[in-house]
C-alpha positions in Angstrom: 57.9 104.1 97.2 56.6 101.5 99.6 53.8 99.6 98.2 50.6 100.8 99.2 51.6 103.7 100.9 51.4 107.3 99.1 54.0 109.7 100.4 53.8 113.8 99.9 57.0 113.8 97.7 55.0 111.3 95.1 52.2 113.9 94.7 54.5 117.3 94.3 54.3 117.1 90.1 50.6 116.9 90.4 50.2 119.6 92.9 52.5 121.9 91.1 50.7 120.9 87.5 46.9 121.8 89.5 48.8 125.0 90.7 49.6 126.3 87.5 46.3 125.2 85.4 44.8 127.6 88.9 47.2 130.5 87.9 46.8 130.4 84.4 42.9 130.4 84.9 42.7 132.9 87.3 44.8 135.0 84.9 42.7 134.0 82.4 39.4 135.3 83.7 40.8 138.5 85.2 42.8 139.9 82.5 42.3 143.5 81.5 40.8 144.7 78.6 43.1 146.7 76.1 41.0 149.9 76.7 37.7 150.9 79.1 36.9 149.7 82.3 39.5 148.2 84.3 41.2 147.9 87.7 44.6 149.1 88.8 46.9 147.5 91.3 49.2 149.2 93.6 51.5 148.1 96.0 49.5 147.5 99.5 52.3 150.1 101.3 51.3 152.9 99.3 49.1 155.8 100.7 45.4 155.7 98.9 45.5 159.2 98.0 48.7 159.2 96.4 47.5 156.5 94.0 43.9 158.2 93.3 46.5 161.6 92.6 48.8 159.0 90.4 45.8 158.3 88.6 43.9 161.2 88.1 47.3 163.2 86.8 48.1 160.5 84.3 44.7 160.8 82.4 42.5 157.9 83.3 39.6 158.7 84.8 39.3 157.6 88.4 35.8 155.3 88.7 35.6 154.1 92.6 37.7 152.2 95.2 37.1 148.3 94.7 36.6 146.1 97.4 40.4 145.4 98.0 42.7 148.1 99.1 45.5 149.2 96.6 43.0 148.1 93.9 41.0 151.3 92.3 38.8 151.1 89.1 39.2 153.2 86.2 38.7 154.1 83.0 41.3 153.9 80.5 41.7 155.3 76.8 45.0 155.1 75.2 48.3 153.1 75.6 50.2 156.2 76.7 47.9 156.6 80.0 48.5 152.9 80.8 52.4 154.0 81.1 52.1 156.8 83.0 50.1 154.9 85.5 53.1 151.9 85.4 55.5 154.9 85.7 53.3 156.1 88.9 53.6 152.5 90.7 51.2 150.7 89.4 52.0 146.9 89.1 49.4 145.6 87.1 45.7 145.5 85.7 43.2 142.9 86.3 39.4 143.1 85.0 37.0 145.2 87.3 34.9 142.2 88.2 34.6 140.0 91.3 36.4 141.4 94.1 38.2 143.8 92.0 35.2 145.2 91.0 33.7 148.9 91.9 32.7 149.4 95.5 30.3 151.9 94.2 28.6 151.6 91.0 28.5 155.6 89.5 25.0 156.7 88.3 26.0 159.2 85.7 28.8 157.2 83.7 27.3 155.1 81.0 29.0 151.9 80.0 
């Protein structure tokens, strides 16, 4: 390294340390609960009534459409539901907050 000069190669074990804390926190604060409310993520090339049929025949019970497509909130009650929704497509669950969170807030469903 020339003296005085910082060059992009010195900085890439910082940046790839900062982007990993990032990853780790964002996983962090968006990880699903075991049971309850929660989103579902599907891949962005599947049709959005398929999934909400994915859903609604494996058990869970379908809540609203979140503010991302692919993403849909539900309600989940037992480890065997969870499976039938991976077996259906689904790639992962996140927390139903932020912009994962409900679209619509239902009325009737208490918490």
């Amino acid at each position: 390294m020339s003296e005085g000069r910082l060059q992009l190669k010195d900085l890439i074990p910082a940046l790839g340390f900062s982007g990993v804390a990032a990853i780790l926190g964002v996983a962090g604060y968006m990880g699903a609960p075991d049971y309850g409310e929660m989103a579902v993520v599907y891949p962005p090339w599947m049709d959005s009534n398929v999934i909400v049929q994915s859903i609604v025949r494996s058990g869970a019970q379908f809540i609203s459409p979140s503010k991302l497509p692919s993403v849909f909130v539900i309600r989940l009650s037992s480890d065997q539901t969870k499976q039938r929704l991976s077996e259906s497509g689904a790639l992962f669950f996140v927390a139903a907050t932020g912009i994962c969170g409900p679209v619509l807030r239902p009325l009737l469903l208490k918490e």
